[in-house]
KOLVOGU-366985 format. One record per residue (C-alpha): x, y, z; residue in three letters. Coordinates in Angstrom, 3 decimals. Example, Ala and Ser with C-alpha at 12.3 -4.5 7.8 and 13.67 -1.06 7.14 Angstrom:
! KOLVOGU-366985
12.300,-4.500,7.800,ALA
13.670,-1.060,7.140,SER
! end
This chain:
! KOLVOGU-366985
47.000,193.306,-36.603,UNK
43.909,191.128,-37.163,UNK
44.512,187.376,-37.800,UNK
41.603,187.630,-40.464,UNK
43.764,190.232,-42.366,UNK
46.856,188.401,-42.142,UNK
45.329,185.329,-43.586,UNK
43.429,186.948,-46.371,UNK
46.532,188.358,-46.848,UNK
48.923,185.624,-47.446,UNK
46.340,184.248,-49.639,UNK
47.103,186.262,-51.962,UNK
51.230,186.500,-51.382,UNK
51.292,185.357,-54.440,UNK
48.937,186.386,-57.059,UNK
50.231,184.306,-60.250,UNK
50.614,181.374,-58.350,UNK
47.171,181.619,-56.946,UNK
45.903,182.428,-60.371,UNK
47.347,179.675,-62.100,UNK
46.049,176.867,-59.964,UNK
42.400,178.583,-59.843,UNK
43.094,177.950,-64.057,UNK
44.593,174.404,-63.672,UNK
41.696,173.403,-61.484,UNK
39.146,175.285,-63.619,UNK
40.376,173.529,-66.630,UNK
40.083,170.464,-65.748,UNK
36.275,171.134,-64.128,UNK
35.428,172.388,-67.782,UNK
36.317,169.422,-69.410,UNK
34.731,166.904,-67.292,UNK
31.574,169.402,-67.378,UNK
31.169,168.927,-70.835,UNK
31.792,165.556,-70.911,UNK
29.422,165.174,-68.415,UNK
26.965,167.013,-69.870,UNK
27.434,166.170,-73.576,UNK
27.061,161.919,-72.740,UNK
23.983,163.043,-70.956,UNK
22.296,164.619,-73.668,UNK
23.426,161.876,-75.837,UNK
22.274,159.299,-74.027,UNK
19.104,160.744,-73.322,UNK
18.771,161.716,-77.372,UNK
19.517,158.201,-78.258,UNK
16.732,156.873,-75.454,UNK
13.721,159.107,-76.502,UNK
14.432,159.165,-80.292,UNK
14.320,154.966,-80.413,UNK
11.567,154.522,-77.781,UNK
9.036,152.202,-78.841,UNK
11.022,151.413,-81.770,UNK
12.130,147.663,-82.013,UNK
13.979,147.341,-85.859,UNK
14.183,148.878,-88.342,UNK
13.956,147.265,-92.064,UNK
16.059,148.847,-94.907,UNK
18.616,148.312,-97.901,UNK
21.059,146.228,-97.471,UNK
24.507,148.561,-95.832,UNK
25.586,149.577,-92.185,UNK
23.542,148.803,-89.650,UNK
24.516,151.630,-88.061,UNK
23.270,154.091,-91.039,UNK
20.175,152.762,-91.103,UNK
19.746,153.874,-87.424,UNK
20.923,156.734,-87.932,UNK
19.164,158.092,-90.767,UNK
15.622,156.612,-90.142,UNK
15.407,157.199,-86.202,UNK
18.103,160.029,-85.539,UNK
18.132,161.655,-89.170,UNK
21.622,162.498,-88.881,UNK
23.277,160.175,-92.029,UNK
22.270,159.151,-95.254,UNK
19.805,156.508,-95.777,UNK
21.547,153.287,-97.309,UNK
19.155,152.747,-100.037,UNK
15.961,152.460,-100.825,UNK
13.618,149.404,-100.628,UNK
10.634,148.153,-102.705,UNK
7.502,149.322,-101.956,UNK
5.998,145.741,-102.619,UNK
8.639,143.856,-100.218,UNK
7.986,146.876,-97.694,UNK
3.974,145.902,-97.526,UNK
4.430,142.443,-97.339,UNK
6.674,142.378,-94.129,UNK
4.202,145.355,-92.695,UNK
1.564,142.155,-93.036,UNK
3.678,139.960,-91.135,UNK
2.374,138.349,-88.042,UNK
5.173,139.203,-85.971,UNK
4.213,142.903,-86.429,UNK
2.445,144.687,-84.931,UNK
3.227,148.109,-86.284,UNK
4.788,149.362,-89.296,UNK
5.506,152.828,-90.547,UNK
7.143,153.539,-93.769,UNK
9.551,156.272,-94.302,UNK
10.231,158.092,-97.515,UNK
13.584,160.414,-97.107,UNK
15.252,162.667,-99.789,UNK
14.197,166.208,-99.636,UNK
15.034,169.250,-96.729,UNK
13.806,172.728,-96.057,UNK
17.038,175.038,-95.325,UNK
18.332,171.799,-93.863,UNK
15.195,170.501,-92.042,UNK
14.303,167.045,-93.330,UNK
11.121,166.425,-94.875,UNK
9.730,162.931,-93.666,UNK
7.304,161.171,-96.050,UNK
4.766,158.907,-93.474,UNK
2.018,158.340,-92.549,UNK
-0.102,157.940,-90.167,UNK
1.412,155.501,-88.007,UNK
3.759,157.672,-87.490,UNK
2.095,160.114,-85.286,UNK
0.658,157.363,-82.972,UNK
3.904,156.161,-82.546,UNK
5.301,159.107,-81.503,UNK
2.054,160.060,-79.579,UNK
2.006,163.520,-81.644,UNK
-0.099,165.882,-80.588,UNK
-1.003,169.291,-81.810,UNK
-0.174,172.844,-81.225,UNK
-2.000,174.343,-83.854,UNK
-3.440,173.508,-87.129,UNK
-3.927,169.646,-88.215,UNK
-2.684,166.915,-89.237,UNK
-1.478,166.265,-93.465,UNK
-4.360,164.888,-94.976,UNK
-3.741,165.890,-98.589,UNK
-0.868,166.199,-101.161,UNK
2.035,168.654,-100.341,UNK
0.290,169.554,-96.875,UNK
3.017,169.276,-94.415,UNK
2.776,169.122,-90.280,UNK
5.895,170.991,-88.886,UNK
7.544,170.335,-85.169,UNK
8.058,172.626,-83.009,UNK
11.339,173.393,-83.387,UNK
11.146,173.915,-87.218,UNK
8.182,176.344,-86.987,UNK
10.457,178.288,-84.068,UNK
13.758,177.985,-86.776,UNK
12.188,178.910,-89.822,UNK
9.584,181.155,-88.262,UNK
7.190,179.156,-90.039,UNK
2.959,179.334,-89.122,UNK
-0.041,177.517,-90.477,UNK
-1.137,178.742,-93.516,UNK
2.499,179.522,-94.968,UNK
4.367,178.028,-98.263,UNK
7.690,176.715,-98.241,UNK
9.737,174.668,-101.264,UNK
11.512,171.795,-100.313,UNK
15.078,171.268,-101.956,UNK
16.768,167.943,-103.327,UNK
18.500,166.004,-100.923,UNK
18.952,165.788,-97.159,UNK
20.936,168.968,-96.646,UNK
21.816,170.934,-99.607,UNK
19.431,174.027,-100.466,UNK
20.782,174.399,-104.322,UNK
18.357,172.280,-105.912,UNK
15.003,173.456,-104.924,UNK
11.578,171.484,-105.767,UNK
9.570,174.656,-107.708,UNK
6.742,172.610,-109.126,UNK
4.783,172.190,-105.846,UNK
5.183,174.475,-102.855,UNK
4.368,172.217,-99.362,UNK
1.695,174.215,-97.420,UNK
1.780,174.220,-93.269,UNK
-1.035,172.529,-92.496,UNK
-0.380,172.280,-88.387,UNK
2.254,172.892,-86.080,UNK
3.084,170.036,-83.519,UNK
3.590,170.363,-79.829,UNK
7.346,169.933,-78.613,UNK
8.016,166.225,-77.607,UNK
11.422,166.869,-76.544,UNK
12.484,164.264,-79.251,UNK
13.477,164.358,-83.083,UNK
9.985,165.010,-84.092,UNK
10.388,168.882,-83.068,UNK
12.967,168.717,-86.121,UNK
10.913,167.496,-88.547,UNK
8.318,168.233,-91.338,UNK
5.993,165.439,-91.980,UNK
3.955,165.210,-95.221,UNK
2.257,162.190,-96.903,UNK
4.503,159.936,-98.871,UNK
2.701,160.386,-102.356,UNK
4.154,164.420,-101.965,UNK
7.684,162.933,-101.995,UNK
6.990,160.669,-104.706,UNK
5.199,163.197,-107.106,UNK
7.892,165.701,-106.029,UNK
10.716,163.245,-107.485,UNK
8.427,162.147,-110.390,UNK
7.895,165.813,-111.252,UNK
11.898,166.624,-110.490,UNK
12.752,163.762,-112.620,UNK
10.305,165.667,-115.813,UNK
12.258,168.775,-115.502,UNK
15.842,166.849,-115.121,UNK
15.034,164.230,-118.313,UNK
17.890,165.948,-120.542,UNK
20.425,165.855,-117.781,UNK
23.075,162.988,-116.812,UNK
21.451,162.414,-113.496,UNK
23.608,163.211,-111.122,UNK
21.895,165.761,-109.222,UNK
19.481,162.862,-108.305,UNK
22.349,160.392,-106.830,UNK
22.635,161.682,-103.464,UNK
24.463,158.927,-101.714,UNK
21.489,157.579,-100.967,UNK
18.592,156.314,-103.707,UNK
16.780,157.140,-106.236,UNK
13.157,157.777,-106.053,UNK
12.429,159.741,-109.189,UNK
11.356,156.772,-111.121,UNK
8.254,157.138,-113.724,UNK
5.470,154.394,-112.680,UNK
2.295,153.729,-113.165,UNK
1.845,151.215,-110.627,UNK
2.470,151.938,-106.732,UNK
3.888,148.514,-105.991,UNK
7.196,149.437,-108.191,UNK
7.632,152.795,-106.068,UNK
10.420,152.613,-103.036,UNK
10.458,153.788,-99.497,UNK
13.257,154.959,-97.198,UNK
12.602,152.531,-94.760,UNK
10.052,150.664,-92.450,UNK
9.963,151.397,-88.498,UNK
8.710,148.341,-86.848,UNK
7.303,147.534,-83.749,UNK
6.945,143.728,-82.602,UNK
3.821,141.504,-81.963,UNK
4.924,139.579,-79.354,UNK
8.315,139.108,-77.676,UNK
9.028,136.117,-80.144,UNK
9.571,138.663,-82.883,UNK
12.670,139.531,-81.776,UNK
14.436,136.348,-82.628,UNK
12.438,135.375,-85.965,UNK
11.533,138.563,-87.602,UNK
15.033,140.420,-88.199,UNK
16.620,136.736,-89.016,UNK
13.998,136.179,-91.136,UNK
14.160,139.615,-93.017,UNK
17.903,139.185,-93.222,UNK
18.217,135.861,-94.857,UNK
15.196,135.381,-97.197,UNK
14.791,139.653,-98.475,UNK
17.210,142.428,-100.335,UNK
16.667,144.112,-97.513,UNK
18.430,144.309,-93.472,UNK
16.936,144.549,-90.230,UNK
18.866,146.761,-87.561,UNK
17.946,146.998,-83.730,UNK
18.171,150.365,-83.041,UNK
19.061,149.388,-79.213,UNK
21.820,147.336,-80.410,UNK
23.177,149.609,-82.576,UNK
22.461,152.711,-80.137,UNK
24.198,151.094,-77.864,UNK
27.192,150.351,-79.754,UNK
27.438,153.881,-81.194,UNK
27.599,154.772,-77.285,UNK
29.763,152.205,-76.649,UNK
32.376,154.045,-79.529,UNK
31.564,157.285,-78.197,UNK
32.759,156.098,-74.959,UNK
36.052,155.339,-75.542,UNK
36.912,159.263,-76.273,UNK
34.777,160.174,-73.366,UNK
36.532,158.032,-70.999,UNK
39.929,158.885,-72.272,UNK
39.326,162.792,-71.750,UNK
38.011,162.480,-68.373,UNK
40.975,160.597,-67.602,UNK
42.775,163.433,-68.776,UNK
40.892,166.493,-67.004,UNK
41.216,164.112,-63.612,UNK
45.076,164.511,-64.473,UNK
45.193,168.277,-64.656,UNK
42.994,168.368,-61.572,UNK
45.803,165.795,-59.635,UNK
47.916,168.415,-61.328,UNK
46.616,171.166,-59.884,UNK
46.383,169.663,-56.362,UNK
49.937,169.041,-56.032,UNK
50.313,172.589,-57.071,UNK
48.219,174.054,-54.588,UNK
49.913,171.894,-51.702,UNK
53.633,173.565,-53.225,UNK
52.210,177.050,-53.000,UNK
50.240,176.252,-49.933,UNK
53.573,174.705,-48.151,UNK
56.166,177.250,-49.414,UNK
53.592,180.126,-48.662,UNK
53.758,178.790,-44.796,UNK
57.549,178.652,-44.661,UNK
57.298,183.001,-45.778,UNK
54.514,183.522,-43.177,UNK
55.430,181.540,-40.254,UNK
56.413,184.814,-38.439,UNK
52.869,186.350,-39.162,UNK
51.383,182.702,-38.080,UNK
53.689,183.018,-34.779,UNK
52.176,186.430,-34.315,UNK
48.536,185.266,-34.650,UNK
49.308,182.668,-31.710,UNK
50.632,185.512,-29.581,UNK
47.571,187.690,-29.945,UNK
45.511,184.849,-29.054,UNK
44.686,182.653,-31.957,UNK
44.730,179.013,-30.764,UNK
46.628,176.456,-33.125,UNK
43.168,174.854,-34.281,UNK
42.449,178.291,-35.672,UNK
45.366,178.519,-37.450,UNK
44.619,174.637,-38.861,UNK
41.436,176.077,-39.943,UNK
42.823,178.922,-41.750,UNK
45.291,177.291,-43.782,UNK
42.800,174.619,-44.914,UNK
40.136,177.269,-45.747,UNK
42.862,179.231,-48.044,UNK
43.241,175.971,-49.786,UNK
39.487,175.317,-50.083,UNK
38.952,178.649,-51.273,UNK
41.602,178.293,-54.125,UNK
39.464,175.112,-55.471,UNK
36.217,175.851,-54.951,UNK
36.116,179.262,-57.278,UNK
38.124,177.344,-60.103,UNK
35.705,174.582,-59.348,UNK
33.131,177.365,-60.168,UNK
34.709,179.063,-63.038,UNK
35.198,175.620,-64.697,UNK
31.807,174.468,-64.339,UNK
30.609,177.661,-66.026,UNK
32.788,177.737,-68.593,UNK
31.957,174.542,-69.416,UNK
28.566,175.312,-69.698,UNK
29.164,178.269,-71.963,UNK
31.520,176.132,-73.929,UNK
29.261,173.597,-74.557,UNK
26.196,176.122,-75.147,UNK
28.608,177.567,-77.776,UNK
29.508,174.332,-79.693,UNK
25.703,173.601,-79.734,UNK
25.234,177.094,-81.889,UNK
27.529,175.609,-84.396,UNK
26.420,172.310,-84.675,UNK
24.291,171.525,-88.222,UNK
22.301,169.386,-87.422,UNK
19.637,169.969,-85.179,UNK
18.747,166.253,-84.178,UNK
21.669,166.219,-82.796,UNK
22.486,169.687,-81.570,UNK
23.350,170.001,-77.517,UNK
22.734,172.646,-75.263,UNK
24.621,174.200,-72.031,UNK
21.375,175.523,-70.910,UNK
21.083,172.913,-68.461,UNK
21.809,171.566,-65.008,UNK
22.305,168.034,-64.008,UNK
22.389,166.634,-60.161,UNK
25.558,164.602,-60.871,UNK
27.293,168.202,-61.148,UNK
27.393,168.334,-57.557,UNK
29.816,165.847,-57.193,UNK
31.963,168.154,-59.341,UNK
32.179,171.100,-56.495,UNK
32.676,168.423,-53.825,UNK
35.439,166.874,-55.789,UNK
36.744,170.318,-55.272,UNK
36.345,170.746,-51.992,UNK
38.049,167.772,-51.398,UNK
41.116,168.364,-53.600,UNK
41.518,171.323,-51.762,UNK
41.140,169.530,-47.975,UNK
43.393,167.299,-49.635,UNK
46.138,169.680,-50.711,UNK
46.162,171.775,-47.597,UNK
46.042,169.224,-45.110,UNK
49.915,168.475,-45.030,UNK
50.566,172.267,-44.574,UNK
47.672,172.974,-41.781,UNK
49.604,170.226,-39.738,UNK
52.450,172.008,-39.620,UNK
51.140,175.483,-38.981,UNK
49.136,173.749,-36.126,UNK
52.803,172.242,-34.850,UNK
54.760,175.005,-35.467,UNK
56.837,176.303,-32.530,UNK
56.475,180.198,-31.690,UNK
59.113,180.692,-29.422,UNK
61.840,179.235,-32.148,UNK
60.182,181.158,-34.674,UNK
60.067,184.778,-33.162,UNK
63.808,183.954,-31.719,UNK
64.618,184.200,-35.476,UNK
63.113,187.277,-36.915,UNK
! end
């Protein structure tokens, strides 16, 4: 009988028990895989989306919302500002840079982005193919739109009122492709960029064909750009993106914008960084809670491990007798265990990858949309967590095959 045999064997002695702590353990990897991966991407999303971006200036509201719908483009604005108000702080000498923002329309749920061109330098755009917007209802497209909405330069697409719904389409002006950017790996790949007269002659023209009606269509949580002017000084923006002068910016300009204007200043790294901070507390909890299941299924592996020895100790006594020295038998019981949590370790790590690949199909919104489809260096300490949970549960029970006593045991059977 062949020691290899009769360890594979009792491996497997039994099956459901096996099974279940390959699940326990694999569970608990596919949680903290997620987590792991999801913070990641969020944290990275967060980083490259505000880079280079010191406050942002808009109505009065959350903080937080501002951030989020003039840097991420994931909320509703809180308002609009005054176009007027918006130039004069963009002439400040604590700024350096400033580029407006004029929100309110979509394209099957790809936000349309009134700028200018400020905006590409501070992205550092750069071009796939195509050009730049240089005239009325000519739009630049990221990459990821033109890849969505199989979109190419040359083609016509009508933007809808509103930051998400598709009901209440813009028919008076179609926006024509004008260029196709390269992928940044930021928010810009999500975006279609136009001038910000298009948006306003877009409302002005939306607000012709809507005269008769109550107006509600045009309240969409956010503002109200539709008005009739003549002069561009009464016209709005979305917002103002500012960069700073000089480091003494940051302690005048947003106090300064926040006590004197109608208007608030929000530090996208504060604010980022609280938003993390909130998103934290769930991720912390769960991985608490996926470490559990995996103490869980450790102390389940040393049961089956241990009550698995006391059934085989005659096959173990026979090993010893055909030769098989007691630090081979030591060996085999630990590599039983090791093998029990390093293929849950595996299954849960790609599960957790599909899982998370899965959610990111689902999610609406594309700024923030996350992806399983990739592969981070801290994931090693996941399979070395289960190697070590399986040392760790087998160890008690290798020490006593190693001590067992053949002549005791063989007397019985």
């Amino acid at each position: 009988m062949s020691p290899i045999k009769i360890s594979w064997k009792s491996l497997w002695s039994k099956p459901l028990s096996s099974a279940l702590n390959m699940m326990l353990i694999a569970f608990g990897t596919g949680i903290l895989t997620i987590l792991l991966l999801a913070s990641h991407q969020i944290s990275q999303k967060l980083d490259n989306n505000s880079k280079d971006i010191d406050l942002v200036v808009g109505a009065k509201g959350s903080p937080l919302q501002l951030i989020l719908s003039s840097i991420y483009y994931i909320d509703f604005p809180t308002g609009n500002i005054p176009l007027k108000a918006a130039k004069e702080l963009s002439r400040s000498p604590f700024v350096k840079r400033a580029v407006p923002l004029a929100l309110g329309d979509n394209y099957n749920g790809t936000r349309i982005v009134g700028t200018d061109s400020n905006f590409v330098a501070l992205y550092q755009l750069k071009l796939q193919d195509g050009k730049f917007w240089n005239n009325d209802f000519e739009a630049t497209i990221g990459a990821g739109v033109a890849k969505e909405q199989q979109l190419k330069v040359g083609d016509k697409f009508f933007g809808a009122h509103g930051l998400s719904s598709t009901s209440d389409v813009h028919k008076s002006h179609p926006y024509t492709v004008s260029g196709i950017m390269e992928s940044q790996g930021n928010v810009t790949d999500n975006l279609i960029l136009t001038n910000i007269a298009s948006v306003w002659k877009m409302h002005d023209d939306h607000e012709d064909d809507h005269k008769d009606e109550a107006g509600d269509q045009h309240n969409d949580h956010q503002h109200d750009t539709s008005k009739q002017v003549d002069n561009d000084d009464d016209k709005e923006l979305t917002s103002l993106l500012i960069q700073y002068r000089s480091p003494m910016s940051v302690a005048i300009f947003p106090r300064m914008v926040n006590e004197t204007t109608n208007m608030q200043a929000a530090s996208p790294a504060q604010e980022s960084t609280r938003l993390f901070s909130l998103i934290g507390v769930g991720v912390e909890t769960l991985q608490w809670f996926a470490v559990l299941i995996m103490l869980i299924a450790a102390i389940s592996v040393f049961v089956n491990l241990y009550n698995s020895l006391k059934e085989r100790q005659y096959d173990l006594a026979i090993m010893r007798t055909l030769g098989a020295s007691r630090g081979k038998l030591f060996l085999i019981v630990i590599i039983e265990g090791v093998i029990l949590t390093f293929v849950g370790t595996i299954i849960g790590v790609a599960l957790g990858h599909f899982a998370l690949q899965f959610i990111g199909n689902y999610q609406e919104s594309n700024q923030a949309r996350l992806t399983g489809i990739i592969f981070l260096k801290e994931e090693i300490y996941l399979f070395v967590a289960g190697l070590a949970i399986g040392i760790f549960a087998a160890i008690i029970p290798a020490i006593q095959a190693y001590k067992s006593n053949i002549s005791k045991i063989l007397s019985k059977n």
